[in-house]
Legacy VTK file of the C-alpha trace (Angstrom):
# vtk DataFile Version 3.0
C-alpha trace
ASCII
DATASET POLYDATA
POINTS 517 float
14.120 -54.928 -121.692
13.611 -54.463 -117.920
11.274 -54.902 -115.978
8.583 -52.115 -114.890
8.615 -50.229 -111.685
6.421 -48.154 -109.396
7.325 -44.534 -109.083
8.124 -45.302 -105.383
9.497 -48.550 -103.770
7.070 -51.096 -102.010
8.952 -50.587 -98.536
8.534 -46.460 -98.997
4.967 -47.233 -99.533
4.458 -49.578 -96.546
5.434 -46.639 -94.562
2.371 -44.017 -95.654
-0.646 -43.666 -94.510
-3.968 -44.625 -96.548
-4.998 -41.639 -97.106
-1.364 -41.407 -99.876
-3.897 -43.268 -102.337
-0.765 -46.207 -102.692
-0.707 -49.586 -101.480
0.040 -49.548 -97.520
0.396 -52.071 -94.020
-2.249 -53.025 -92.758
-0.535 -54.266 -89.364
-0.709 -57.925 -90.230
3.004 -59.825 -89.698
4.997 -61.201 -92.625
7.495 -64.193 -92.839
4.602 -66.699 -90.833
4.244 -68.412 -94.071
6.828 -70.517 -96.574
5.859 -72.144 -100.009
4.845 -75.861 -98.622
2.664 -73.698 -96.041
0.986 -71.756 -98.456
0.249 -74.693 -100.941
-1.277 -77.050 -98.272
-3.739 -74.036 -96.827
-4.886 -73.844 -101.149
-5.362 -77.175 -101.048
-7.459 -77.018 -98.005
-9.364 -74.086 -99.351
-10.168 -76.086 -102.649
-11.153 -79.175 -100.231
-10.709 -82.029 -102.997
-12.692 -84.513 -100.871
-15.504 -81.990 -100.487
-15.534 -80.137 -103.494
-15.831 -83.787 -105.027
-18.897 -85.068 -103.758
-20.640 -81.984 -103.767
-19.774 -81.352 -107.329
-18.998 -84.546 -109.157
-22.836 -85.104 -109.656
-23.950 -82.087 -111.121
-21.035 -82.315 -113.572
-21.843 -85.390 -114.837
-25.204 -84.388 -115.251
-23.956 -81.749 -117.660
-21.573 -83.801 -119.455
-21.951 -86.805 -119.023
-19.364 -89.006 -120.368
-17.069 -86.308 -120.923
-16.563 -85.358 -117.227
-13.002 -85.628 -117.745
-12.738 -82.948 -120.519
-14.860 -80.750 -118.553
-12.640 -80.688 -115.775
-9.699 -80.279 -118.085
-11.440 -77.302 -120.170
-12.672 -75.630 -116.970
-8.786 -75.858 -115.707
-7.629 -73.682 -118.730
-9.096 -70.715 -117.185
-8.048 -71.040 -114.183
-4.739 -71.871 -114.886
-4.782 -68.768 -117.183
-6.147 -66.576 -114.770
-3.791 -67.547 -111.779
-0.993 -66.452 -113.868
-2.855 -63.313 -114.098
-2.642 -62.822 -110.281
1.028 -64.013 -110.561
1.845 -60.828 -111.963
-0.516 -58.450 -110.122
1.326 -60.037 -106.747
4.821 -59.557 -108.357
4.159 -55.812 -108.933
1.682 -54.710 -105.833
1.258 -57.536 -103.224
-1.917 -56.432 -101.021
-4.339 -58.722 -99.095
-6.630 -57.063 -101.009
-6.148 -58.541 -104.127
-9.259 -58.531 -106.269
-10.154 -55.498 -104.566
-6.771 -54.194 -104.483
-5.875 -54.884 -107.985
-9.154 -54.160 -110.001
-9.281 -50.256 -107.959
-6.221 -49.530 -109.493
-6.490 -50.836 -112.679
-10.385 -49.669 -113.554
-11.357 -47.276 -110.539
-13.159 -47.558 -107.447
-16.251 -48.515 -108.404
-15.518 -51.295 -110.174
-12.960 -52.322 -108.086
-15.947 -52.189 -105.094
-17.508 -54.830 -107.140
-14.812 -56.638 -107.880
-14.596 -57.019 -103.836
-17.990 -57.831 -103.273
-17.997 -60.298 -106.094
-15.147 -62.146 -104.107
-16.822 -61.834 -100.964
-19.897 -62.668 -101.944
-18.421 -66.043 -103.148
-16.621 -66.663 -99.933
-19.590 -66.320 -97.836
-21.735 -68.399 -99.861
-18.908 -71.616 -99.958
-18.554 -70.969 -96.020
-22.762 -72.343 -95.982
-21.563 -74.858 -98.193
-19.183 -76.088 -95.995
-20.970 -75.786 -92.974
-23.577 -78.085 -94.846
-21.452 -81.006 -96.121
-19.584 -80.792 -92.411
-22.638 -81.503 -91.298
-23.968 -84.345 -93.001
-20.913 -86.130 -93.048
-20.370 -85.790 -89.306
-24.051 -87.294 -88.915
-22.802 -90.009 -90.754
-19.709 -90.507 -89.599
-21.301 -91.000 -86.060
-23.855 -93.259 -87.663
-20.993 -95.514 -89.282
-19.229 -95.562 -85.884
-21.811 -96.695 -83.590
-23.993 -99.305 -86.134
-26.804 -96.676 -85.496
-28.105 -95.840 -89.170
-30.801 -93.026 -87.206
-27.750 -90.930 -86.386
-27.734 -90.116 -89.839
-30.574 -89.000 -90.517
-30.223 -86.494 -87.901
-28.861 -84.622 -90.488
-32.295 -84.022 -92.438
-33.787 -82.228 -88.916
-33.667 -78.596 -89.679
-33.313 -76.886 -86.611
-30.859 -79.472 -85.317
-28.555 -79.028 -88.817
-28.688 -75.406 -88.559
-27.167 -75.633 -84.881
-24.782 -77.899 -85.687
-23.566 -75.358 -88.217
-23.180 -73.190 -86.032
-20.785 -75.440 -84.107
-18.413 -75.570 -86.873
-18.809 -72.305 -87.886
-18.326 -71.147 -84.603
-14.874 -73.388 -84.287
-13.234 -72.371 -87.578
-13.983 -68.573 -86.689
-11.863 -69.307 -83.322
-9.227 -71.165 -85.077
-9.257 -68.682 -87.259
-8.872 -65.128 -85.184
-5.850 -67.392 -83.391
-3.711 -67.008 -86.303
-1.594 -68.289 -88.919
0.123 -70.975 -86.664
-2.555 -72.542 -84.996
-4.169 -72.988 -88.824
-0.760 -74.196 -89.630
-0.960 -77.289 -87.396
-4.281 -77.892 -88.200
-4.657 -77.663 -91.780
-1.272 -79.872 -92.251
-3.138 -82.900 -89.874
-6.422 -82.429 -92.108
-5.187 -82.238 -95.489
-2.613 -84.947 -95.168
-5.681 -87.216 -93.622
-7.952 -86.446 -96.813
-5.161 -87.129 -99.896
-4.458 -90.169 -97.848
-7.976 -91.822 -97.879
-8.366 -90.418 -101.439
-5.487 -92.126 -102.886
-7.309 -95.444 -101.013
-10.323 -94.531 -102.515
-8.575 -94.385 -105.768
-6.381 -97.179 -105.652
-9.605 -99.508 -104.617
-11.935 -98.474 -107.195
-9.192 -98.943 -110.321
-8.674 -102.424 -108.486
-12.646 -103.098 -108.199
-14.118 -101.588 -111.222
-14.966 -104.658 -112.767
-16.695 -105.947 -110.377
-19.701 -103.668 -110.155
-22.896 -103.755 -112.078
-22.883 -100.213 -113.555
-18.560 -100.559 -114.809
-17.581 -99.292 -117.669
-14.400 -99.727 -119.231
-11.962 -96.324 -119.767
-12.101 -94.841 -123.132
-10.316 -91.757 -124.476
-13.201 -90.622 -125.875
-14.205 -89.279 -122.647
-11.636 -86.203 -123.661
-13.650 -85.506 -126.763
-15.049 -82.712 -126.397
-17.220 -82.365 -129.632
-19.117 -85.023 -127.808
-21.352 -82.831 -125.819
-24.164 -81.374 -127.884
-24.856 -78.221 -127.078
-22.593 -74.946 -125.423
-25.222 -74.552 -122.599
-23.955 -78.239 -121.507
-20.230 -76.926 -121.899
-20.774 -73.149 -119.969
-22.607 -75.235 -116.807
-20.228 -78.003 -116.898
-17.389 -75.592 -116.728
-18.563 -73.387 -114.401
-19.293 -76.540 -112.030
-15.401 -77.640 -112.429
-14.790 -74.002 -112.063
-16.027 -74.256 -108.578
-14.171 -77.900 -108.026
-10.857 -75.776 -108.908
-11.725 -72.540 -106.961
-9.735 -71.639 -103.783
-6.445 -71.328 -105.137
-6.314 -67.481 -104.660
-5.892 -67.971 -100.836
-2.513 -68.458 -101.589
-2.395 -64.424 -102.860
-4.614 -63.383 -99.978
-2.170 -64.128 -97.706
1.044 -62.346 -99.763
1.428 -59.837 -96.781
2.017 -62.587 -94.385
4.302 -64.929 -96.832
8.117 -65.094 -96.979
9.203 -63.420 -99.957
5.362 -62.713 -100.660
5.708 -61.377 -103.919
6.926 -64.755 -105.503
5.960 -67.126 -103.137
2.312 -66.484 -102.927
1.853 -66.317 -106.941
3.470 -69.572 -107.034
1.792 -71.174 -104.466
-1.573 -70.279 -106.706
-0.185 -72.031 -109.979
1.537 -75.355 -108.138
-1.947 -75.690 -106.548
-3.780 -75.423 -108.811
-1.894 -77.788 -110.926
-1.997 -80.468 -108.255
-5.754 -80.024 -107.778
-5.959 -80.962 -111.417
-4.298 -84.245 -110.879
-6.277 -84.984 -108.290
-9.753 -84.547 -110.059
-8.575 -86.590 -112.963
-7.544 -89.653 -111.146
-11.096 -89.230 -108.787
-13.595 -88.380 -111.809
-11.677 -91.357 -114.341
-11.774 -93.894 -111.493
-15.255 -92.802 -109.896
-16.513 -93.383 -113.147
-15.003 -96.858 -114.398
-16.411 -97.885 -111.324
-19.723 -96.609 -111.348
-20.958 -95.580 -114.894
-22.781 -92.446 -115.524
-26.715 -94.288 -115.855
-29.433 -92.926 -113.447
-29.850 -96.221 -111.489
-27.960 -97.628 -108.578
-24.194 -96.520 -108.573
-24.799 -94.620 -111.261
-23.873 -90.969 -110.982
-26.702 -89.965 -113.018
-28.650 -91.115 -110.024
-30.462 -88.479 -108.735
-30.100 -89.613 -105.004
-26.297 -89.921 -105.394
-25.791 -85.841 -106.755
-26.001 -84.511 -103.451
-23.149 -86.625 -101.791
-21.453 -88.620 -103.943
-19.081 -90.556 -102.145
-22.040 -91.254 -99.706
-23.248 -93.585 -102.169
-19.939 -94.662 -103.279
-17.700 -95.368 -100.205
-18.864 -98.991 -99.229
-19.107 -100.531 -102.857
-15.430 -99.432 -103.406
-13.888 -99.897 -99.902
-16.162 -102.239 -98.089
-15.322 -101.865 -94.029
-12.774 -99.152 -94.837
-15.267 -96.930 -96.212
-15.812 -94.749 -92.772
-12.225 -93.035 -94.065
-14.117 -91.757 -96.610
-17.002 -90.137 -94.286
-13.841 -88.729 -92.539
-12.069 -87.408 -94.844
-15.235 -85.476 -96.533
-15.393 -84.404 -92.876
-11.964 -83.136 -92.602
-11.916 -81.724 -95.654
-15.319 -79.459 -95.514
-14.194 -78.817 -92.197
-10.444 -77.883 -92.688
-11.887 -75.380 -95.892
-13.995 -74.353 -93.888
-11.756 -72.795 -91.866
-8.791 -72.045 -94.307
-11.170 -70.319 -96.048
-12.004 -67.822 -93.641
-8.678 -65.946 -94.314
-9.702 -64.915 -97.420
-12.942 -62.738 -96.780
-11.385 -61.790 -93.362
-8.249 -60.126 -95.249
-10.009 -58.552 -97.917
-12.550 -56.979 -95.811
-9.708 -55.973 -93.877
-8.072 -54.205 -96.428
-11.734 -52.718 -97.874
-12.072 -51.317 -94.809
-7.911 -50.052 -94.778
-8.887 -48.157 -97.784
-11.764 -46.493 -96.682
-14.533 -48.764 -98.869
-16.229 -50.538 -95.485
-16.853 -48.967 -92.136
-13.466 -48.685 -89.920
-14.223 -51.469 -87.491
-13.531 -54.130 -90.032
-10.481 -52.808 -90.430
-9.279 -53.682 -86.795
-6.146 -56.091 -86.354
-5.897 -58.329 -83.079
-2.615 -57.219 -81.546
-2.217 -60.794 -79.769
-2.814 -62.696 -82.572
-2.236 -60.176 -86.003
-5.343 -61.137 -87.558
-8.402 -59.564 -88.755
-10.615 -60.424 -85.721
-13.589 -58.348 -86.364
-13.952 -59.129 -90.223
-13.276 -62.764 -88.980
-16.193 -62.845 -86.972
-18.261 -60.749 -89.338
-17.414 -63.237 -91.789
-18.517 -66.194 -89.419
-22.176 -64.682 -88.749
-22.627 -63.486 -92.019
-22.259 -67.163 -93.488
-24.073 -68.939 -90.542
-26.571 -66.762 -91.060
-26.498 -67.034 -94.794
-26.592 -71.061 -94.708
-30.030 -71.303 -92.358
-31.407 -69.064 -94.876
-30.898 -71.305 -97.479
-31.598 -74.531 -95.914
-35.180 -73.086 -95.175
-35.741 -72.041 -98.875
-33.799 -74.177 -101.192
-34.740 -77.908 -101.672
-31.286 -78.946 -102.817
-29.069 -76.258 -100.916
-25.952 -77.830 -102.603
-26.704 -77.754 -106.127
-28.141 -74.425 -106.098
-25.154 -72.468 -104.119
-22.656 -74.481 -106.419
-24.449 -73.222 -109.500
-24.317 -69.329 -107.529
-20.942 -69.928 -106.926
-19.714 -70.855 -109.974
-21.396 -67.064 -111.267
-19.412 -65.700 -108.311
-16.250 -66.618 -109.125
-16.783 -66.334 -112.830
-17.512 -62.494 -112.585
-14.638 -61.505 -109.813
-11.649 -63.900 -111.797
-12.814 -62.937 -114.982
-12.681 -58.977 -113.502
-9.206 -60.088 -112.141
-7.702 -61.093 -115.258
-8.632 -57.869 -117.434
-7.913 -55.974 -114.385
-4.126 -57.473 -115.282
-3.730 -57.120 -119.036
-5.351 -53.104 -118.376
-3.141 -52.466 -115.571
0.363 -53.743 -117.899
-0.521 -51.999 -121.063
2.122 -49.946 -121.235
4.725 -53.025 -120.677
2.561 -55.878 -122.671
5.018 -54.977 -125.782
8.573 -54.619 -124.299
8.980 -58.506 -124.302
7.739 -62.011 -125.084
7.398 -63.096 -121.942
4.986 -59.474 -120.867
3.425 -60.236 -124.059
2.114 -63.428 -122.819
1.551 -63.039 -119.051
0.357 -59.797 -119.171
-1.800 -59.383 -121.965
-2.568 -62.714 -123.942
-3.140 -64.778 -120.590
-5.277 -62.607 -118.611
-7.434 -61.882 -121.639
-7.931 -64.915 -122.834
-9.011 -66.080 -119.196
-10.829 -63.194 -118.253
-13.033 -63.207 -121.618
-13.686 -66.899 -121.262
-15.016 -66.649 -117.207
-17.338 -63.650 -118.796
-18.808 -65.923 -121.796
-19.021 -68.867 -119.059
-21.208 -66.153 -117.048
-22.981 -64.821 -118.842
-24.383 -68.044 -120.283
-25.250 -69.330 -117.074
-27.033 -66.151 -116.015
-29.226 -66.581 -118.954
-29.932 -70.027 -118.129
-30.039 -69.557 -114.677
-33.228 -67.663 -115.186
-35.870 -70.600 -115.967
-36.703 -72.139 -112.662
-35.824 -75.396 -113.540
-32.276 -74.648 -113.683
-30.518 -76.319 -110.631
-32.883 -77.653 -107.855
-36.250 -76.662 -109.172
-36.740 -73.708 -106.262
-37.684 -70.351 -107.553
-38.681 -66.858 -106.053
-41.306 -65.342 -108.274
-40.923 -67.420 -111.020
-37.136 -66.486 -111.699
-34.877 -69.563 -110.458
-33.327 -69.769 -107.251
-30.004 -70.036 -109.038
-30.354 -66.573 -110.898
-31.203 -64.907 -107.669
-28.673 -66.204 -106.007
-26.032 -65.278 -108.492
-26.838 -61.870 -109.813
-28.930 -60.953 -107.196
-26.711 -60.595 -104.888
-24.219 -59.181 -107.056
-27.049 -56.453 -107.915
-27.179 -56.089 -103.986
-23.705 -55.294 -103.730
-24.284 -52.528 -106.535
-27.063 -51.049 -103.746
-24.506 -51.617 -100.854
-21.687 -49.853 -102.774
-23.800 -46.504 -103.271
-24.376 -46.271 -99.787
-20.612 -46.010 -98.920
-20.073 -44.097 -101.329
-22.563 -41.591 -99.494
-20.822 -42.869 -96.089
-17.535 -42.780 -96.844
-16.402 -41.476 -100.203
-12.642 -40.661 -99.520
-12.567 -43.940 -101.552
-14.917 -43.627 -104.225
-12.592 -39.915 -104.858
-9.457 -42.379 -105.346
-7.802 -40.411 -102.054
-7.137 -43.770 -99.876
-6.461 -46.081 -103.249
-5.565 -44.429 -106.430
-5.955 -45.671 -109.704
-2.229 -45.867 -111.499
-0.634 -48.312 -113.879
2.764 -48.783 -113.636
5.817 -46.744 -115.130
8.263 -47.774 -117.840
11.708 -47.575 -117.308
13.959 -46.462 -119.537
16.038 -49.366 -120.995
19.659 -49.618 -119.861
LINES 1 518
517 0 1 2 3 4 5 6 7 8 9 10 11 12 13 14 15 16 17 18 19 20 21 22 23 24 25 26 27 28 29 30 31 32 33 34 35 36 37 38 39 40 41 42 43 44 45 46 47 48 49 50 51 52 53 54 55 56 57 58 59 60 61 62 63 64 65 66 67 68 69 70 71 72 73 74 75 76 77 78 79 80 81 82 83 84 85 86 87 88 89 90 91 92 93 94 95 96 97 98 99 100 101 102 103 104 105 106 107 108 109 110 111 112 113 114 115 116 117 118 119 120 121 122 123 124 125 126 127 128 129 130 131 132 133 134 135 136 137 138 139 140 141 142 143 144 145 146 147 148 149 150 151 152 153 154 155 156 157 158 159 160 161 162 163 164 165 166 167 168 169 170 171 172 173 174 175 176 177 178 179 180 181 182 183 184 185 186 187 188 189 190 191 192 193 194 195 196 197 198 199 200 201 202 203 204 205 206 207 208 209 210 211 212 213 214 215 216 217 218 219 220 221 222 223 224 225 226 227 228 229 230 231 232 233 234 235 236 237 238 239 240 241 242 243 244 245 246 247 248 249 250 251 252 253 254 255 256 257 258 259 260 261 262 263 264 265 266 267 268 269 270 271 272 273 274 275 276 277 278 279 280 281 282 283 284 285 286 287 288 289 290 291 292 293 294 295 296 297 298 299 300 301 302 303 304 305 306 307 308 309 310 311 312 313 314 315 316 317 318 319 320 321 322 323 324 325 326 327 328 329 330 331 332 333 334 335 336 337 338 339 340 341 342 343 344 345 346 347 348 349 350 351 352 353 354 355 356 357 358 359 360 361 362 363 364 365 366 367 368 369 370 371 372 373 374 375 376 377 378 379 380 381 382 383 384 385 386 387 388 389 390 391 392 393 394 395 396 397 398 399 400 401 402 403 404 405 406 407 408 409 410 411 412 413 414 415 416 417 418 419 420 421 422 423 424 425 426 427 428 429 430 431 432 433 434 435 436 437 438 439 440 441 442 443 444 445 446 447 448 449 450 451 452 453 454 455 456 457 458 459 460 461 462 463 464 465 466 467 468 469 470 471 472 473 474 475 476 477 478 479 480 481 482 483 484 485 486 487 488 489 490 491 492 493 494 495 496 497 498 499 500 501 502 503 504 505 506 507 508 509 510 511 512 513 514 515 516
């Protein structure tokens, strides 16, 4: 059997205008990026260090002892779903993607929310970011100087929330310079943090015995019938969902890739894969090391969820444990800037395809990147992140716990979007039977149990932090509030600019079979 085709080729359809309802340029220059490239700015966007101690508390507050099967369970999707976008990118590379893929595959109105759901995630990990940068570069300084006040510079609000703007501020102009100047910065960064991690690593397998709270490794920790109820299971994975999520960078940037149409669906699946490692070696020797009980190292201790490897770094590596403040510094800071290219590009291509108004849709001719969604992007988050640190008493656990509904809905929407779009071609081979079709669907269906569940918990205020608005938890508003906001923001475009929302600028298709040979 061969393989299917689009009724026109991809360079014919580079060439028309959006208003041909096909996939089209959106001025943005291809070839900047090869494979190593692409998997080192996923890395970055996933942010091990960061992701790590912002999430490795939570987690094991959820499972407990079997952190490690959590992580592994949560990767299933994810590795299910990236092969998902594999074959969207193979068929219709667009920066789009989400957006992209979903509007032709299910419409325009649910690919809209498919957008928003994406972007909507983006901007709320961007305040993350900011946040951890923060903190960790008030420590930092405080571990560099003997001065244990700079620290807790970090807990003044109006001096946090300007420092966030610093970095947000930074990573925007990094940003809008383009592909190379990330390049050079992102391969420094990311090289810094897997080197102190694999220290951190190394010292705690070494030193495990010698703390208070050790406990030995057991395989039981991959038994999954261990955890007692499904609620435990849906938060626990969508925690570890977060820890994994990032990957799709390496899609958003197809347009800009050598060879995008392999190389970027690839670079998804090999980094997601190493991620995996990564999180298995932290969470198994992070745990031998400290336990999981509520008192001292413990990471059941409340005052070690927010920042794990705060409380961690000097009982494992003594003097050397500054690295670690470093590299949770590099890393929140080089995601938060990696990360960037993702919302930029697909409000870029919303606003391409007549879904946002036209200015987002501007390219920088020096430097052929988005710069106005880049900036919008940057003020949108900063804004977002002072917001939160005035309203939420644990901003970290409560945007984590949004996030993971985030990417839940616009994966999960990703990965039907896939097995709907192939449904003609799921049946003319093995290999389309299992990509196209059994993948996706088994991905996309387990992202929408995950979310759903959590929305349901979500609800009671005591889910996450404690915070509520109006008796409904913080978490809940968060989540599906502000996907319910996006359902508010989509009908006014459609009343502003509904070339779109008619399927003139993006049409709805599915590919055609071709006749065997």
């Amino acid at each position: 059997m061969t393989e299917t085709l689009r009724t026109s080729p991809a360079g014919a359809r580079d060439k028309q205008l959006p208003g041909s309802g096909d996939i089209t340029s959106k001025g943005l220059k291809g070839g900047q990026l090869g494979l190593l490239a692409v998997v080192v700015l996923g890395i970055s966007t996933i942010a091990p260090a960061y992701t790590l101690t912002s999430a490795l508390g939570p987690t094991v507050n959820e499972a407990g002892l079997q952190l490690p099967v959590i992580f592994l369970i949560g990767f299933i999707p994810m590795i299910l779903v990236s092969l998902a976008y594999r074959e969207l990118n193979a068929d219709s590379p667009d920066s789009g993607t989400t957006f992209t893929w979903v509007t032709k595959a299910f419409g325009p109105w649910v690919g809209w929310m498919g957008g928003w759901g994406l972007l909507a995630a983006n901007i709320i990990v961007l305040s993350n970011l900011a946040g951890v940068a923060v903190d960790f570069f008030y420590l930092f300084l405080s571990q560099l100087t003997g001065s244990p006040g700079l620290a807790e510079l970090a807990d003044n609000k109006v001096l946090n929330v300007l420092t966030c703007l610093v970095f947000v501020a930074a990573a925007v102009w990094i940003s809008y310079r383009g592909l190379h100047t990330t390049k050079l910065v992102q391969y420094s960064l990311v090289g810094f943090q897997l080197l102190v991690l694999g220290l951190f690593v190394g010292m705690a397998f070494a030193n495990w015995s010698t703390s208070e709270t050790a406990i030995p490794f057991s395989w039981e920790w991959f038994d999954v019938t261990r955890i007692e109820t499904f609620g435990q299971v849906a938060a626990g994975i969508s925690l570890s969902i977060f820890v994994y999520w990032g990957w799709d960078v390496c899609l958003t940037v197809n347009e800009e890739t050598s060879n995008g149409k392999k190389t970027a669906g690839a670079a998804g699946t090999l980094t997601a894969i190493i991620v995996l490692a990564i999180y298995l070696l932290v969470s198994i020797a992070t745990m031998m090391f400290a336990g999981v009980g509520d008192t001292g190292n413990g990471l059941n201790n409340a005052e070690n969820h927010e920042n794990i490897f705060t409380a961690l770094a000097s009982p494992i590596m003594g003097p050397f444990a500054i690295l670690m403040s470093l590299a949770v510094l590099s890393s929140s800071a080089a995601s938060l800037q990696s990360t960037f290219m993702s919302p930029s590009r697909s409000l870029l291509a919303m606003a391409h395809y007549g879904a946002l108004p036209e200015p987002f849709s501007r390219v920088s001719r020096k430097f052929a990147t988005p710069g106005y969604a880049t900036i919008a992007a940057g003020v949108v988050s900063a804004g977002f992140y002072a917001i939160m640190h005035v309203v939420s008493e644990n901003v970290l656990n409560d945007t984590i716990l949004a996030l993971g509904l985030m990417i839940c809905f616009y994966y999960g929407l990703t990965a039907l979007a896939c097995a709907w779009y192939f449904r003609h071609s799921v049946f003319t081979s093995a290999r389309h039977f299992v990509f196209r079709l059994l993948c996706p669907v088994l991905g996309g269906v387990g992202l929408f149990v995950v979310f759903f569940q959590t929305a349901m918990d979500s609800l009671a205020p005591e889910f996450g932090s404690g915070s509520e608005v109006f008796g409904i938890g913080l978490v809940f508003v968060l989540g599906v509030g502000i996907l319910a906001l996006g359902a508010v923001f989509m009908l006014v475009m459609a009343r502003l600019r509904p070339g779109y929302f008619r399927g003139e600028t993006l049409r709805r298709d599915t590919p055609a079979l071709v006749v065997p040979e």
